[in-house]
Each structure stands twice: as structure tokens, then as C-alpha cells.
Biopython code that builds the backbone (N, CA, C, O; Angstrom):
import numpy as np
from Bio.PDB.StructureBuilder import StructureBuilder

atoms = [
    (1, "UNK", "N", (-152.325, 78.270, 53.983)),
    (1, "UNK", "CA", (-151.353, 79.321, 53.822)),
    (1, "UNK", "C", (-151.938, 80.373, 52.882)),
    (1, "UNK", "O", (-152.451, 80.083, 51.801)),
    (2, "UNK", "N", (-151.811, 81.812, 53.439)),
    (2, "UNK", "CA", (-152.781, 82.513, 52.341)),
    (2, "UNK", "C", (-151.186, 83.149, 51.366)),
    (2, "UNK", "O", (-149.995, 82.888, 51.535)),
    (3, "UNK", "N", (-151.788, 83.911, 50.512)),
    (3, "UNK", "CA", (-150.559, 84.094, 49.483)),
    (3, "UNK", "C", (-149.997, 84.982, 50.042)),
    (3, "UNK", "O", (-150.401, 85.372, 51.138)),
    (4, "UNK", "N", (-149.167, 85.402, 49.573)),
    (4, "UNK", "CA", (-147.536, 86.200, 50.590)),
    (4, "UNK", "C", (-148.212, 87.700, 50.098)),
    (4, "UNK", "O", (-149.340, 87.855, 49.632)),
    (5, "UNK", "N", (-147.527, 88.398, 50.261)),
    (5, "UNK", "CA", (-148.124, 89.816, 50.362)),
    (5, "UNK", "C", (-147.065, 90.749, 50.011)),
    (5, "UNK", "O", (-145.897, 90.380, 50.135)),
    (6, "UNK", "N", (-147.366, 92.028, 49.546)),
    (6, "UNK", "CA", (-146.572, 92.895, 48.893)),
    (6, "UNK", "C", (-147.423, 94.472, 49.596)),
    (6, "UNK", "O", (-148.567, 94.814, 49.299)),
    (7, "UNK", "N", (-146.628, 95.109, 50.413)),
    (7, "UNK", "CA", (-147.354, 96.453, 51.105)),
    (7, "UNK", "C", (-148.805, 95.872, 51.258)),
    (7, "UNK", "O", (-149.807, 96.329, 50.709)),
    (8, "UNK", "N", (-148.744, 94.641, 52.210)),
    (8, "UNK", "CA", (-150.354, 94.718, 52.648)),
    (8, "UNK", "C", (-151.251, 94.350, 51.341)),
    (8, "UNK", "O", (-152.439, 94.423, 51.655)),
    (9, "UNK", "N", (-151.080, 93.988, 50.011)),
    (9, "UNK", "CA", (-151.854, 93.543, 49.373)),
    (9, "UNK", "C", (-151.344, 91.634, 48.798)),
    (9, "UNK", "O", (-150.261, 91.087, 49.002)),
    (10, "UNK", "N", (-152.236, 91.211, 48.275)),
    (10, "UNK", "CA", (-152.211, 89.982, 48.009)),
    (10, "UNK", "C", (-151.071, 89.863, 46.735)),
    (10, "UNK", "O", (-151.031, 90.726, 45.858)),
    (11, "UNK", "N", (-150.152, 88.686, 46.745)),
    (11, "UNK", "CA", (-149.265, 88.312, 45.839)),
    (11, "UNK", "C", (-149.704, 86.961, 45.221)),
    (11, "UNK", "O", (-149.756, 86.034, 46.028)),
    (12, "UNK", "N", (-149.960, 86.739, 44.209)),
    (12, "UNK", "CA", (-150.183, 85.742, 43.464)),
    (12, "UNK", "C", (-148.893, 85.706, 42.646)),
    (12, "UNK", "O", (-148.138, 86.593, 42.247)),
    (13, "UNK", "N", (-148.902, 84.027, 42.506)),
    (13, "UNK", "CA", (-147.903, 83.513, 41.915)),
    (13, "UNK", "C", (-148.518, 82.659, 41.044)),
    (13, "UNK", "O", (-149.540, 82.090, 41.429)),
    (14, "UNK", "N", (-148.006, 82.416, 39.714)),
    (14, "UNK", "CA", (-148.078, 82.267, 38.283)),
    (14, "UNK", "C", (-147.016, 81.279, 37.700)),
    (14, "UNK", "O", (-145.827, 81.561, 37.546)),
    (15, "UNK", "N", (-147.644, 80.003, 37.376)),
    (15, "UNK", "CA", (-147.196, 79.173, 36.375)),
    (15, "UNK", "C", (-147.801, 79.716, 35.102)),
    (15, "UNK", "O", (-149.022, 79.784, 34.962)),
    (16, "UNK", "N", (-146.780, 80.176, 33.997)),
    (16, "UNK", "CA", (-147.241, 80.043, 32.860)),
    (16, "UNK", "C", (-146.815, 78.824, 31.945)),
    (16, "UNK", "O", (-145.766, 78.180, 31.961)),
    (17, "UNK", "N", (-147.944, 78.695, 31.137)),
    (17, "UNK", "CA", (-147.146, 77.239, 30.375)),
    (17, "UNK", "C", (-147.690, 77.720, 28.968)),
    (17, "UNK", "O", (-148.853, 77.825, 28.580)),
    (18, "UNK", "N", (-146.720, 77.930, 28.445)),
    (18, "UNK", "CA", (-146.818, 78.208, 27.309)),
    (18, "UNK", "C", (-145.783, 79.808, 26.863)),
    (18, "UNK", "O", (-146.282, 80.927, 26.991)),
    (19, "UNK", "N", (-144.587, 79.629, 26.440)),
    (19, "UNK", "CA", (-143.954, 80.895, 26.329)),
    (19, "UNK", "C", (-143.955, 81.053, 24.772)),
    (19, "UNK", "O", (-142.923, 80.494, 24.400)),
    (20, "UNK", "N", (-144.583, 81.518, 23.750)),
    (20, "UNK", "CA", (-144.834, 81.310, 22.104)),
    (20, "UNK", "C", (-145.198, 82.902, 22.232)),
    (20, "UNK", "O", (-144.679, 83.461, 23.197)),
    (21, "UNK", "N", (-145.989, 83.666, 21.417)),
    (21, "UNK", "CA", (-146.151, 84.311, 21.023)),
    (21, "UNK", "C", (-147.485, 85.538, 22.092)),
    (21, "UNK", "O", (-147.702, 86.711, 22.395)),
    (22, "UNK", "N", (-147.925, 84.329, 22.232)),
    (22, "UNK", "CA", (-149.333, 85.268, 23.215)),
    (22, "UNK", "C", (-148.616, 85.089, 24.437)),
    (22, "UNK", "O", (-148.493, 86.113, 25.108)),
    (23, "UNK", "N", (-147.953, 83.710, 25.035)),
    (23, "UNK", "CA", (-147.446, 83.780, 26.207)),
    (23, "UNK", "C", (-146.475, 84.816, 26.803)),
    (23, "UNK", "O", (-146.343, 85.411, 27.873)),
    (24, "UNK", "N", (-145.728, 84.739, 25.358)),
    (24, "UNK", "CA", (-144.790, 86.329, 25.897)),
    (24, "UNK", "C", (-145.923, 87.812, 26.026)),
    (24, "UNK", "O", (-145.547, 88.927, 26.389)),
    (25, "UNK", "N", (-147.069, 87.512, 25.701)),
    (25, "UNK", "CA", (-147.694, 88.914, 25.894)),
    (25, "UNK", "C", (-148.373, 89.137, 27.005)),
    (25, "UNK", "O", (-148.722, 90.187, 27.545)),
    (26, "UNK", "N", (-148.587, 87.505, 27.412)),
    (26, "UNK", "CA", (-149.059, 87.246, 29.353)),
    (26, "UNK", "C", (-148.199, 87.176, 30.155)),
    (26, "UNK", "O", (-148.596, 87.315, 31.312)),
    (27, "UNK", "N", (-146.840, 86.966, 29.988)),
    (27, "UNK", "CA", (-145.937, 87.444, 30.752)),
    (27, "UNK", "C", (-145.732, 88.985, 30.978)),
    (27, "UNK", "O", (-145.718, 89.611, 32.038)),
    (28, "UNK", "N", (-145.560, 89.466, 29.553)),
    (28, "UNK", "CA", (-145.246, 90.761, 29.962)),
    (28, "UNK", "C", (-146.061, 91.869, 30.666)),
    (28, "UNK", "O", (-145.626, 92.791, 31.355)),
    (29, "UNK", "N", (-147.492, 91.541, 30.303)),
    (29, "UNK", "CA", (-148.658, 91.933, 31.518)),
    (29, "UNK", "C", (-148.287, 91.952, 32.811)),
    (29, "UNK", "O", (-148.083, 92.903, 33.567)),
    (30, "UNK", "N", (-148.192, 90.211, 33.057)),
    (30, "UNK", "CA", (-148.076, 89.654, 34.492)),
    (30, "UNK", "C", (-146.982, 90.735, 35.181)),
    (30, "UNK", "O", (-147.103, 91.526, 36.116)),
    (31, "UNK", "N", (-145.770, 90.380, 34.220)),
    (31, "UNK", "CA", (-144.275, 91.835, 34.835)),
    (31, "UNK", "C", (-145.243, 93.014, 34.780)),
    (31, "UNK", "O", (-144.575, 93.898, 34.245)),
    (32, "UNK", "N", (-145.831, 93.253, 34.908)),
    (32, "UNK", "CA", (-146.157, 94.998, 35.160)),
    (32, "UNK", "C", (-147.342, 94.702, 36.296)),
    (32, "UNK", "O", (-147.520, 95.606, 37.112)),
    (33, "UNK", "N", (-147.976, 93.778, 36.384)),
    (33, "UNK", "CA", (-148.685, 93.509, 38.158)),
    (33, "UNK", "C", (-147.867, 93.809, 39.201)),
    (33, "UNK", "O", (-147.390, 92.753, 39.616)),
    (34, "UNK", "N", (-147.376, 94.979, 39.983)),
    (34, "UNK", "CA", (-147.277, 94.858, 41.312)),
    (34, "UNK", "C", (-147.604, 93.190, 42.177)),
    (34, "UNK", "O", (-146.744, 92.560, 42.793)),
    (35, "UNK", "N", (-148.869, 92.824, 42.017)),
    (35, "UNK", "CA", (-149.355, 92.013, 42.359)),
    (35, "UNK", "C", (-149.156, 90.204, 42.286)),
    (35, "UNK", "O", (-149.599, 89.286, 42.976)),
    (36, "UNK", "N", (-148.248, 90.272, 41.067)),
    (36, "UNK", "CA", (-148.478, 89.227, 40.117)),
    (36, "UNK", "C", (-147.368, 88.822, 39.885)),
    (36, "UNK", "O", (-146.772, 89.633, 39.177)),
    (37, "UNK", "N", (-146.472, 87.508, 40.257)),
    (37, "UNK", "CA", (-145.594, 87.086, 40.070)),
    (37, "UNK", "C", (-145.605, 85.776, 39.635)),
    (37, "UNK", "O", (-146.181, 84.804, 40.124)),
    (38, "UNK", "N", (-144.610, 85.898, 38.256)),
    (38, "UNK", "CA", (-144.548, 84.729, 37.345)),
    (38, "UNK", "C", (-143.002, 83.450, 37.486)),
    (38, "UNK", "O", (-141.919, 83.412, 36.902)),
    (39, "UNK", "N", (-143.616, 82.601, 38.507)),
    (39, "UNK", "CA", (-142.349, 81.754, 39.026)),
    (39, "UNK", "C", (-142.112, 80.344, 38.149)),
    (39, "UNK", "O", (-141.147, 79.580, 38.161)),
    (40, "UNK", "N", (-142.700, 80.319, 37.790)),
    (40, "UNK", "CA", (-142.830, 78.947, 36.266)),
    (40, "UNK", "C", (-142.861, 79.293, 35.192)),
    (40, "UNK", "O", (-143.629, 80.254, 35.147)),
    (41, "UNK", "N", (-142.317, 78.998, 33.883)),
    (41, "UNK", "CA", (-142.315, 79.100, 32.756)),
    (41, "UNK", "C", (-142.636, 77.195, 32.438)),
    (41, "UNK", "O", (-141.802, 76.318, 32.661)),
    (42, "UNK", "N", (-143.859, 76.996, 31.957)),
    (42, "UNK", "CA", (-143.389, 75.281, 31.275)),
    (42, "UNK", "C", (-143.455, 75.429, 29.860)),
    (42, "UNK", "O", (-144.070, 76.308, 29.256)),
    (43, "UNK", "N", (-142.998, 74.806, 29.535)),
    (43, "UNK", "CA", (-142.730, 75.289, 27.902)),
    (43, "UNK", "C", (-141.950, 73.971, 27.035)),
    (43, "UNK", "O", (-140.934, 73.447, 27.492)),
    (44, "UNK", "N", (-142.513, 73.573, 25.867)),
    (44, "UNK", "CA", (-142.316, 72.445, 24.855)),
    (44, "UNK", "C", (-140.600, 72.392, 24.747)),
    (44, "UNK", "O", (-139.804, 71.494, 25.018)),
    (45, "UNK", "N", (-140.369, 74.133, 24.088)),
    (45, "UNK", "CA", (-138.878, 74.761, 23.415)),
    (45, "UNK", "C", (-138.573, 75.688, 24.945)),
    (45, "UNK", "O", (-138.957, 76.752, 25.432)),
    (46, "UNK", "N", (-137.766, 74.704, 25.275)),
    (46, "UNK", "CA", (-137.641, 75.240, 26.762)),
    (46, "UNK", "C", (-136.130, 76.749, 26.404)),
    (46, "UNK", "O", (-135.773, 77.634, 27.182)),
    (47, "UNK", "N", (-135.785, 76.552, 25.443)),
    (47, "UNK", "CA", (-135.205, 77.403, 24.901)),
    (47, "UNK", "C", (-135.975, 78.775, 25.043)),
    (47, "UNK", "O", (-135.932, 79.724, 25.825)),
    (48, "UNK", "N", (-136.574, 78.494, 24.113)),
    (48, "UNK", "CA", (-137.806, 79.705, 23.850)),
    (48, "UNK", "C", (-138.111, 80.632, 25.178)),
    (48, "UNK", "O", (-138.156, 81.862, 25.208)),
    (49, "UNK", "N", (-138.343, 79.552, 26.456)),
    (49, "UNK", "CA", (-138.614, 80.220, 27.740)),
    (49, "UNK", "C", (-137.580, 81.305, 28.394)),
    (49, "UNK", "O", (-137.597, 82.282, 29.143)),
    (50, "UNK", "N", (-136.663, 80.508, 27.628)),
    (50, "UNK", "CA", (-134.679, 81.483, 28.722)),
    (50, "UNK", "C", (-135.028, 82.412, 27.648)),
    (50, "UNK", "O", (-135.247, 83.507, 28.167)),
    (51, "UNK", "N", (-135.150, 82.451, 26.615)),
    (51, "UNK", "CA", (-134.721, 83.729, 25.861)),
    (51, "UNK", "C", (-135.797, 84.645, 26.299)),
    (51, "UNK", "O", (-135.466, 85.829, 26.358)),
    (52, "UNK", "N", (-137.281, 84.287, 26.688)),
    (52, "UNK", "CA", (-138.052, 85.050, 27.315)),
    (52, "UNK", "C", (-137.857, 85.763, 28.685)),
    (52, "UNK", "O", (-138.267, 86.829, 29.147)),
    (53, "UNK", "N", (-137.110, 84.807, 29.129)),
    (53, "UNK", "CA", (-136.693, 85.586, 30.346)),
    (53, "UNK", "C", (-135.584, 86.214, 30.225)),
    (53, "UNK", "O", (-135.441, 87.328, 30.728)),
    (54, "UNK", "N", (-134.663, 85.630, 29.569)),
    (54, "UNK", "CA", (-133.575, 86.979, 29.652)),
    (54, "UNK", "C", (-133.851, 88.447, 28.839)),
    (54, "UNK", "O", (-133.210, 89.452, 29.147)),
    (55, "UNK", "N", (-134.918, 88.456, 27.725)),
    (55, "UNK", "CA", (-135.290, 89.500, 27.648)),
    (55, "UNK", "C", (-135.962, 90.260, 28.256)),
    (55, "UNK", "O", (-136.008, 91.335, 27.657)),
    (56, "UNK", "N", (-136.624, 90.260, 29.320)),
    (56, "UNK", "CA", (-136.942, 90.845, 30.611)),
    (56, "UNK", "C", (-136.393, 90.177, 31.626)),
    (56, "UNK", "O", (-137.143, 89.532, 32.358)),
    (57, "UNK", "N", (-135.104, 90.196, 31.851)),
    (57, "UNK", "CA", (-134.000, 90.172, 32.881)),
    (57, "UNK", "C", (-134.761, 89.354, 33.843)),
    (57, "UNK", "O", (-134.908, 89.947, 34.912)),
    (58, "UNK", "N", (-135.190, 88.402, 33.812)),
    (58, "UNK", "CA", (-136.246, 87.866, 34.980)),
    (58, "UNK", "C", (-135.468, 86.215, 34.805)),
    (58, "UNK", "O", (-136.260, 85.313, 35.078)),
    (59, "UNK", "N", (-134.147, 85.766, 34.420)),
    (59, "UNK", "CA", (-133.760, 84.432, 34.347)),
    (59, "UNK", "C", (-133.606, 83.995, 35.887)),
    (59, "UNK", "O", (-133.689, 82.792, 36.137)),
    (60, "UNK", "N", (-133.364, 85.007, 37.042)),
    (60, "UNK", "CA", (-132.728, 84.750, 38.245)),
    (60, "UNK", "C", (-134.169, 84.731, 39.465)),
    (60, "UNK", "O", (-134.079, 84.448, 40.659)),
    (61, "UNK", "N", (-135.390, 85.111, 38.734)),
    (61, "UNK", "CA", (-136.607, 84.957, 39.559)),
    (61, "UNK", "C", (-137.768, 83.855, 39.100)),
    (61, "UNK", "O", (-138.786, 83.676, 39.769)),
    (62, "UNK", "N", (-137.509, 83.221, 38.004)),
    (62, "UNK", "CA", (-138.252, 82.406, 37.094)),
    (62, "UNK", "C", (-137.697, 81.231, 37.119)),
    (62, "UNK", "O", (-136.484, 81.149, 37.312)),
    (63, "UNK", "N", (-138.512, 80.047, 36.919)),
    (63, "UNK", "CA", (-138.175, 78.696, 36.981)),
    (63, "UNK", "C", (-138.662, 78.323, 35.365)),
    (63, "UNK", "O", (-139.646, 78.808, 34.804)),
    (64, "UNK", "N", (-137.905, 77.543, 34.905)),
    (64, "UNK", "CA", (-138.274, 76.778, 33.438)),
    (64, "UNK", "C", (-138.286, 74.999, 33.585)),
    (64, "UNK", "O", (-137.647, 74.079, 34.096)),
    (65, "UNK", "N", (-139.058, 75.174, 33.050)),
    (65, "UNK", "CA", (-139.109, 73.059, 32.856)),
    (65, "UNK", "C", (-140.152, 72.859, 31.909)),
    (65, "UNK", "O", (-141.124, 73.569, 31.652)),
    (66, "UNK", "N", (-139.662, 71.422, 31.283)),
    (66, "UNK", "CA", (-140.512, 71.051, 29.987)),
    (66, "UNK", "C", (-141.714, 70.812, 30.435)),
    (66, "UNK", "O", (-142.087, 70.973, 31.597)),
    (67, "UNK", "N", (-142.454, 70.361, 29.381)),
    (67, "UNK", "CA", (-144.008, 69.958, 29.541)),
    (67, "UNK", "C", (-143.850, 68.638, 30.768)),
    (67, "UNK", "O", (-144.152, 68.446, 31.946)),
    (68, "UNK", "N", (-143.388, 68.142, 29.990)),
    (68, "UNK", "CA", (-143.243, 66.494, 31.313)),
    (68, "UNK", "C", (-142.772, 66.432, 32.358)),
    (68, "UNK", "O", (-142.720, 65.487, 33.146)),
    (69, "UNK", "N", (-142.376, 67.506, 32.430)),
    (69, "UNK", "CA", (-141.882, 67.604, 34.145)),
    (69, "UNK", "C", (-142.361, 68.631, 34.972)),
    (69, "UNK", "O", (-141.691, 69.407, 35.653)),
    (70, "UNK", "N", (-144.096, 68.540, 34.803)),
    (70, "UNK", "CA", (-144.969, 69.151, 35.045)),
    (70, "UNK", "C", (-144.964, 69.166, 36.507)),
    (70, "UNK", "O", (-145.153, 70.127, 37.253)),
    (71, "UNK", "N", (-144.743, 68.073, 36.766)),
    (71, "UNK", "CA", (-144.337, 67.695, 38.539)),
    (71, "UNK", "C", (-142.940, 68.676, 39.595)),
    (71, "UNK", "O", (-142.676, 68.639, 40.796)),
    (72, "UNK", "N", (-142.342, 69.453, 38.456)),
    (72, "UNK", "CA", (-141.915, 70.204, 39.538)),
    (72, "UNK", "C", (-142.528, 71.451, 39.954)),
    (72, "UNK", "O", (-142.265, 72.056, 40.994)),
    (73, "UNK", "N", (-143.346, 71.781, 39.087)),
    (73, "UNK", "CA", (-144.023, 73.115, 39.148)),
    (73, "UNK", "C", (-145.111, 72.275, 40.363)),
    (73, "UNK", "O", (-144.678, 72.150, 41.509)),
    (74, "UNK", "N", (-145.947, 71.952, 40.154)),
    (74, "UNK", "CA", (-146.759, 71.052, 41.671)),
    (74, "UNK", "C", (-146.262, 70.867, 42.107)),
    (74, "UNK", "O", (-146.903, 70.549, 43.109)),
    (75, "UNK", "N", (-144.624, 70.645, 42.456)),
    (75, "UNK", "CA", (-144.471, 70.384, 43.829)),
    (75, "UNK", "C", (-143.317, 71.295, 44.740)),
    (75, "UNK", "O", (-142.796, 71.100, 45.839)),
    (76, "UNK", "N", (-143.186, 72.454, 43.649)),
    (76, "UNK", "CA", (-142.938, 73.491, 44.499)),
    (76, "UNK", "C", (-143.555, 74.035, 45.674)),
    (76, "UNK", "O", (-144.757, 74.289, 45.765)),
    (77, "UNK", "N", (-142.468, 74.251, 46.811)),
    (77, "UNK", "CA", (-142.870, 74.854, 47.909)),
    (77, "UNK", "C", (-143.917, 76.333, 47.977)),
    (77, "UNK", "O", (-144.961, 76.535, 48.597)),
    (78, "UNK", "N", (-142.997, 77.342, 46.917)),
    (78, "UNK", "CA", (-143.737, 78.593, 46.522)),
    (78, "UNK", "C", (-144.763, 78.595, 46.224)),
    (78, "UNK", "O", (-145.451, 79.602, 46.055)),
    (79, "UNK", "N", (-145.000, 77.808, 46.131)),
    (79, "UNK", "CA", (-146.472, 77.389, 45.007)),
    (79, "UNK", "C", (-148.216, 77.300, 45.630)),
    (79, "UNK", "O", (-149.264, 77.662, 45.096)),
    (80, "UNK", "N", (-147.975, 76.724, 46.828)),
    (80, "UNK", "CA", (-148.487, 76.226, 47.400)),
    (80, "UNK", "C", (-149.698, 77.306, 47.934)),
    (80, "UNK", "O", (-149.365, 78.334, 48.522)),
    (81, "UNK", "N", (-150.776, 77.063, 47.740)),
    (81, "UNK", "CA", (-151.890, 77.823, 48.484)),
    (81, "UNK", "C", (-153.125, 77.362, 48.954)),
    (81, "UNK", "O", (-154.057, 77.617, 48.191)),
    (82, "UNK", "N", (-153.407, 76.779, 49.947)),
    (82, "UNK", "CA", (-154.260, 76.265, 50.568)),
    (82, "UNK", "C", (-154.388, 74.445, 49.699)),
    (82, "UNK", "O", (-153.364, 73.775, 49.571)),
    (83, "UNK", "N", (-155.323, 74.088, 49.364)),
    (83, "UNK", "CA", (-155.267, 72.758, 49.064)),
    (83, "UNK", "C", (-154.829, 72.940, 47.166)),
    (83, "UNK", "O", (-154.604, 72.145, 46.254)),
    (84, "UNK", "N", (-154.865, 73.889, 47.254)),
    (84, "UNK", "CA", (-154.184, 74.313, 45.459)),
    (84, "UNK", "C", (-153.194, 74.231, 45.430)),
    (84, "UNK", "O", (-152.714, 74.220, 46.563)),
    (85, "UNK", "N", (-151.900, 74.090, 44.004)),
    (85, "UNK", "CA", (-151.116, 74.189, 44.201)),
    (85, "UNK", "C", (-150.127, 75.045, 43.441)),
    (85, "UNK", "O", (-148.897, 75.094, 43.416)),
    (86, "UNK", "N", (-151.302, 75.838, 42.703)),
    (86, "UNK", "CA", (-150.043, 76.848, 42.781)),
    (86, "UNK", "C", (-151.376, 77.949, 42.399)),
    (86, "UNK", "O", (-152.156, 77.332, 41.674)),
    (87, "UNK", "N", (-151.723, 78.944, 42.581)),
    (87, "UNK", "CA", (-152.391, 80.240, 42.624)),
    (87, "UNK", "C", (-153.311, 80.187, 41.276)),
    (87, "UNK", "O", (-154.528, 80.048, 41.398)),
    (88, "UNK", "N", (-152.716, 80.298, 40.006)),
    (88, "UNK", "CA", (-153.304, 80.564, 39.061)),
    (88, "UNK", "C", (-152.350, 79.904, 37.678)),
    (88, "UNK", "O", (-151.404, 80.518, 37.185)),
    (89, "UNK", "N", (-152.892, 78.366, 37.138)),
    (89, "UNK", "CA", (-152.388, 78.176, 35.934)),
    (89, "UNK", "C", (-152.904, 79.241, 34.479)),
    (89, "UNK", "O", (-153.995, 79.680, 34.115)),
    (90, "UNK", "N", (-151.763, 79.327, 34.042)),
    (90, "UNK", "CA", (-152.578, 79.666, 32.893)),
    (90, "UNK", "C", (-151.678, 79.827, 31.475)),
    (90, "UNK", "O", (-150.702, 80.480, 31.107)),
    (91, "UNK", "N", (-152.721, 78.706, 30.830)),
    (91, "UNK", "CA", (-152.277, 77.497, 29.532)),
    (91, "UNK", "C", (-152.815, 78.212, 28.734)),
    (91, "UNK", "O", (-153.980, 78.607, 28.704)),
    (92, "UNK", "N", (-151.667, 78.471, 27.809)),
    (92, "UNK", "CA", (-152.077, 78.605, 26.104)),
    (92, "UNK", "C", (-152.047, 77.616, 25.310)),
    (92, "UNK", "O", (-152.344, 77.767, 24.125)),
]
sb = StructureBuilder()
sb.init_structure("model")
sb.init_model(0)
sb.init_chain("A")
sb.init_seg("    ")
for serial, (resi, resn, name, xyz) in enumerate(atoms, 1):
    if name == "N":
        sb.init_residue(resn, " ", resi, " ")
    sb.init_atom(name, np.array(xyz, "f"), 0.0, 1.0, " ", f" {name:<3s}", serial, name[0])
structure = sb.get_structure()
């Protein structure tokens, strides 16, 4: 399955794990990619993650789950790209 597409260009989708201090500054990057969509938040203070997302209004396009339930982010459907399973982790 190649990644979904946005006007003919490539859409990558984004587990971030880690929402603290730099993570909110790779999110807020990621929100300004056309390209680049951030569908996981995993995060210790899963708190920490909602308040990240509701400060960029993104609670209703974003998924949150703790560290240990690392298994739902892998086994999301969205996720999925060829024998990978989800586009691009990226751990602080």
C-alpha cells in the first residue's frame, strides 16, 4: 500500500512518542507539512499529549496512548505501509 496522497503528492503519517518540550516543537513543524500528518501521540503523561493537542485544535485527528500500549499504534490500520508499520517513528 503506498501512502495516501494529498493533490498528487505523498502523505506520510507520524507516530510521535514523546510530547515534552522538543516534542511539542516536532509536532508543531509536522502541523505546518502539507505533507505530514501526525496520527499518534505516545506519551509517559498522557495528559501532557491532550493538552498538546488541544492547543493546536488537533484532539479530533490525533490518537494518544501510553508508552505500554505501544501495540495500538502498530496495529493501526492508518498506519500501515508496505511491510512497515507506520511511515516514520520518531522518539525523543
Amino acid at each position: 500500500m503506498a501512502p495516501s496522497t494529498t493533490k498528487d503528492r505523498a502523505l506520510f503519517r507520524f507516530a510521535l512518542f514523546g510530547a515534552g518540550r522538543i516534542g511539542a516543537v516536532h509536532f508543531r513543524n509536522l502541523l505546518m507539512n502539507p505533507r505530514a500528518e501526525v496520527i499518534w501521540i505516545v506519551e509517559e503523561d498522557e495528559m501532557r499529549a491532550v493538552d498538546l493537542l488541544e492547543r493546536y485544535k488537533m484532539s479530533e485527528k490525533t490518537s494518544v496512548c501510553h508508552m505500554s500500549e505501544i501495540e495500538k499504534v502498530l496495529n493501526d490500520d492508518r498506519s500501515v505501509h508496505l511491510n512497515l508499520k507506520v511511515d516514520c517513528l520518531l522518539i525523543i
